[in-house]
N, C-alpha and C positions, 0 to 999 in steps of 0.2 A: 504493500500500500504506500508504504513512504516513497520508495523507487518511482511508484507512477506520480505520483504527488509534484518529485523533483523533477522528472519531464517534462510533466504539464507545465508548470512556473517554468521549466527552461523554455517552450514555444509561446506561454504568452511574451516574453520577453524579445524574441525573435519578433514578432509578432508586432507589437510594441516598436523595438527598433527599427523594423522597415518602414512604419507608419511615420515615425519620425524622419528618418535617413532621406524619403520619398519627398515630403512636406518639407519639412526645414532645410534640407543640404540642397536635393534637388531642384526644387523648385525655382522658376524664372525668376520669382516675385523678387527684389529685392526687402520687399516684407516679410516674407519669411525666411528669405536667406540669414539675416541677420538673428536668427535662431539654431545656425546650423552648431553650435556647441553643443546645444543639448543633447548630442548624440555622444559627441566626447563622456560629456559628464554622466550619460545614462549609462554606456557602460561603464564605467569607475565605477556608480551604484551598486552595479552587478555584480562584479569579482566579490564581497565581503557574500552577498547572498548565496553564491555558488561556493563559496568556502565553507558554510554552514552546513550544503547540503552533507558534505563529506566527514561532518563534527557531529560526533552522536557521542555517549556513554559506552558503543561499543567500538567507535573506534580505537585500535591501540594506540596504546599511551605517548608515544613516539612521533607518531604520524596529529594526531591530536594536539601537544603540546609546538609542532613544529608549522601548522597551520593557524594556531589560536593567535601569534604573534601580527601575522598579516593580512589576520581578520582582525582584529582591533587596530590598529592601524590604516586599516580601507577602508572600514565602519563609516567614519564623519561623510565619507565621499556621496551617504546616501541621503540623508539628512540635508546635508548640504544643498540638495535641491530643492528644499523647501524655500530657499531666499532667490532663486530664483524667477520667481512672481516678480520681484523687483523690476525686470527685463522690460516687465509690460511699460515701465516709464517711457520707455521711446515713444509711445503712445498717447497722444491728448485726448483723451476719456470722455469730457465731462463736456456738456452743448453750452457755448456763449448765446446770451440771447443775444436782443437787437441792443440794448445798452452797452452791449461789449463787455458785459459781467457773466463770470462763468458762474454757471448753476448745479446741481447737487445731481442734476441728468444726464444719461452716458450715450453718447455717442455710438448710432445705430450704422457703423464702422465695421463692415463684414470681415475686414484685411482685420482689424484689430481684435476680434471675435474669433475670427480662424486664429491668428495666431495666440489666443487666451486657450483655444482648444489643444492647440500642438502642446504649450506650455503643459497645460493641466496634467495631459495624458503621460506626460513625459515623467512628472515630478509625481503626480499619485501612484503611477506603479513603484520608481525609485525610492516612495514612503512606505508602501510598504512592503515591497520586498527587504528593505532594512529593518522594518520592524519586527516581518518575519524570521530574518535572521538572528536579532538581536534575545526575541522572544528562546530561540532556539538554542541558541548558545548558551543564554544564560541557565536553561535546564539544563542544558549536558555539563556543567560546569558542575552546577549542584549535587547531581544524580552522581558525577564520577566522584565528587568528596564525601557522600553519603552525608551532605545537609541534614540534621533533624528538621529545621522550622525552618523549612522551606519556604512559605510566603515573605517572613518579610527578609531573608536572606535573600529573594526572588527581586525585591526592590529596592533592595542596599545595590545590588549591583548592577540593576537598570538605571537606575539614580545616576552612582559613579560610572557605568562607561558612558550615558546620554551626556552627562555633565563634560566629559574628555571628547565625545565630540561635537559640543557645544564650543568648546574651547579650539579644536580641529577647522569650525568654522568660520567662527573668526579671525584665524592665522590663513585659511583660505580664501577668503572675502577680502581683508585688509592689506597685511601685505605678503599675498597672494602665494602664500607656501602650500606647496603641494604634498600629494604624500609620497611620491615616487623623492622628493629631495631631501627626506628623513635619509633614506639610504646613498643617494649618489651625492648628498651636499651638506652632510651631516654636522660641518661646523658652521655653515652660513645658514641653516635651518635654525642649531641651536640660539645662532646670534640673533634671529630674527621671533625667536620665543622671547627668548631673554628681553628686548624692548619692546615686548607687547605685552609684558607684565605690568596690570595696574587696575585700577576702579574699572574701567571701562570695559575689559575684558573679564571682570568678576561678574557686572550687572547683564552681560551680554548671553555671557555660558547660564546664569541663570535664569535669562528668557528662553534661551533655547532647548535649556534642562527641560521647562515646562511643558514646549511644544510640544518636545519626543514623549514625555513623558504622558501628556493628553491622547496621542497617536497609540502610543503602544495601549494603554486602559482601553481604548474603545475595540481595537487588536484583542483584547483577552474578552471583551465581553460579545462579541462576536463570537470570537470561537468557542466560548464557554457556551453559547445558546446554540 
């Protein structure tokens, strides 16, 4: 059952990706051309989710411990797509009346509407197949130490990794570290953590704590019904 499960989420993804690839890279538009990242970044999403697949309580210990590293590490790349709703800024939204005062009404902009869809499509699967994984990892983590209190040992560490890449996020957003530069840039990486330490990055990881943490809850009440 799990095996078919990990298929199916690998074709929606295919799936997924050509919808985007097709729209955003292909397309004439230069409307949606200016979306063609989102395919970069959907798969970055993907590598932490397909690392999940392969992270059980029966995977050996070895293989497990040596994939947990660069699933926590790719993790933020899913998340991360939540701030990319920002994008829609290239966009003036909202109808000027005849005063030339813009009003609280949006702009029946099909170009701006199509690419609100590319955007969604892109970013709602990359939420939750992170949540997916995340939900997933964090049992097999449990299940393999033989947790007694599991629930809220279940939330201490969705907590602290949502909060890591909350933190992931805004060293990707700001200034713009990636995760592939953890490993090939690993002292201009460390240099560029080390001055993003402060108020701004505490308040920040703490909004974003919340988001993930909103996503994953309605994630377990779903699966739970």
């Amino acid at each position: 059952m799990e095996k078919r499960f990990n298929w199916i989420m690998r074709a929606a993804f295919v799936a997924c990706l050509a919808f985007v690839y097709f729209f955003a890279c292909k397309t004439h538009s230069c409307t949606f051309k200016a979306y063609d990242f989102l395919f970069t970044n959907l798969i970055l999403a993907y590598v932490p989710a397909e690392l999940s697949t392969h992270m059980n309580a029966k995977t050996p210990p070895v293989v497990f411990w040596i994939l947990f590293p660069f699933w926590f590490f790719f993790y933020p790349n899913a998340p991360y797509m939540l701030t990319d709703f920002f994008h829609l800024a290239k966009f003036d939204p909202y109808i000027v009346n005849a005063a030339g005062k813009t009003t609280s009404l949006l702009v029946p902009d099909m170009a701006m509407w199509s690419a609100y869809t590319i955007l969604s499509v892109g970013i709602l699967v990359a939420a939750f197949y992170g949540t997916w994984g995340l939900d997933h990892v964090t049992d097999s983590l449990i299940e393999r130490f033989n947790v007694k209190r599991r629930a809220p040992a279940k939330i201490v560490l969705v907590t602290v990794i949502s909060a890591f890449a909350g933190a992931g996020i805004y060293l990707g957003r700001f200034p713009r570290l990636h995760t592939i530069d953890l490993f090939m840039r690993t002292r201009w990486a460390m240099e560029q953590i080390a001055t993003s330490l402060g108020p701004k990055l505490l308040f920040f990881v703490a909004l974003l704590t919340l988001v993930q943490m909103v996503f994953w809850a309605l994630f377990k009440i779903v699966r739970h019904k």
